[in-house]
C-alpha positions in Angstrom: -4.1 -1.3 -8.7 -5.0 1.9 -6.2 -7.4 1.4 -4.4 -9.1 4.2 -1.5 -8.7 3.3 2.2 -9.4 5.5 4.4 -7.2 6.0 7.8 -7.1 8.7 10.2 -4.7 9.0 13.6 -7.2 8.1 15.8 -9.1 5.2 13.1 -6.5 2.5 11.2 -9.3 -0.3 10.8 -10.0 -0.3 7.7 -6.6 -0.5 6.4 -6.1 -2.9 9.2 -9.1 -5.1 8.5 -7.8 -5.3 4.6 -4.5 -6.5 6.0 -6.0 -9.1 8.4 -8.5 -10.2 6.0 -5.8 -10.9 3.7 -3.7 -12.9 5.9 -6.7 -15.2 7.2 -7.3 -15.7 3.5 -3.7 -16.6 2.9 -1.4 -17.8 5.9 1.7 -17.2 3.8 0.6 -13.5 3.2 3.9 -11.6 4.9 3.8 -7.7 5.6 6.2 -5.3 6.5 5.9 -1.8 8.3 8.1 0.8 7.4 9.0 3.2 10.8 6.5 1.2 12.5 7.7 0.6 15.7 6.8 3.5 17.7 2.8 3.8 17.6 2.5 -0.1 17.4 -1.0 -0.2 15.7 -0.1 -2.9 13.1 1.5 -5.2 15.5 -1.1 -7.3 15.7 -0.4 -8.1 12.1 2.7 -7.6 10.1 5.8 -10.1 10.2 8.5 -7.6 9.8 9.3 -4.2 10.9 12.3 -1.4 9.7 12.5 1.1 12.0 16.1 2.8 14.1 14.1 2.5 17.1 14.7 -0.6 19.2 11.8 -2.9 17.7 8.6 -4.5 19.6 9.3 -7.4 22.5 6.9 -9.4 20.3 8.8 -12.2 19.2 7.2 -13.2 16.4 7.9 -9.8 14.5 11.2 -9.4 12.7 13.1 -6.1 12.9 15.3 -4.2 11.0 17.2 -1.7 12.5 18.0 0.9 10.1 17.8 4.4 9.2 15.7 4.5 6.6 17.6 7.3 5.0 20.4 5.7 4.4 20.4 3.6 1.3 23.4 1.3 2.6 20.9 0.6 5.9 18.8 -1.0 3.6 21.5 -4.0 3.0 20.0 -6.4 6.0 16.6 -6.1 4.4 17.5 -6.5 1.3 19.4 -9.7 1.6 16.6 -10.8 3.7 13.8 -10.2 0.5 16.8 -12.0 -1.9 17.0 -15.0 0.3 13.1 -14.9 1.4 10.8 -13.6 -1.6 9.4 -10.0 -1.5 7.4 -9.0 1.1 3.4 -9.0 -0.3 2.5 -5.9 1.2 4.5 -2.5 2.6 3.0 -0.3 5.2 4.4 3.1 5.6 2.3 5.4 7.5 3.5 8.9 8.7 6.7 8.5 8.5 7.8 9.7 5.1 6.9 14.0 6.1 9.2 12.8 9.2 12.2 11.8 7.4 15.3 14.0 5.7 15.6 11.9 2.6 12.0 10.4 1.6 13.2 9.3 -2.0 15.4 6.9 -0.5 12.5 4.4 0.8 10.3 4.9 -1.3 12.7 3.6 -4.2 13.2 0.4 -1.7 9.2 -0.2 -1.7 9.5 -1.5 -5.5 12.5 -4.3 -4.1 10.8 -5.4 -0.9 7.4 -5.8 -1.4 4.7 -6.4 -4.6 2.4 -4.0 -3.3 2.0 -1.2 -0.8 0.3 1.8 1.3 1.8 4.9 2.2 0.1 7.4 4.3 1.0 11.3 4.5 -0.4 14.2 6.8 -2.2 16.1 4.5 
């Protein structure tokens, strides 16, 4: 299902909300940001973060470290959704327009997760 959210640089909450919401509704509820540990916004939230920058000191996050470009970087997480279940949600948001080879993660959205939100400059 697509559904509208609307997000801005300076306002995430309603995409944020719809996270957190989801999570008090469902403990078990896992999410993973995709190039989401530079701006930090859904830190308060997500279990799991890919990114080739060093990941958050919050301990209770996991990070990948992995060029997201690079189909053979996507191994770690992959065995980790294999051994774990998919991931019920995948942010990834303003990261794709910064990236040489775009297709590459957005293929690996269908294997880690059962549903998703991408967000684009427009």
């Amino acid at each position: 299902m697509i559904t509208s959210h609307k997000i801005s640089i300076a306002d995430r909450s309603d995409i944020s909300n719809y996270l957190i919401n989801k999570k008090s509704e469902n403990p078990n509820y896992k999410i993973i940001d995709v190039g989401g540990s530079m701006g930090g916004w859904s830190h308060s939230f997500v279990d799991a973060i890919v990114d080739f920058n060093e990941g958050s000191s919050n301990d209770k996050i996991k990070h990948f470290k992995a060029d997201i470009n690079l189909e053979s970087d996507w191994d770690e997480i992959l065995k980790y959704v294999s051994e774990n279940g998919k991931f019920d949600f995948c942010i990834c948001a303003h990261t794709l327009e910064d990236i040489v080879n775009p297709s590459v993660p957005v293929k690996m959205f269908n294997y880690i997760s059962k549903a998703g939100y991408i967000a684009t400059p427009s």
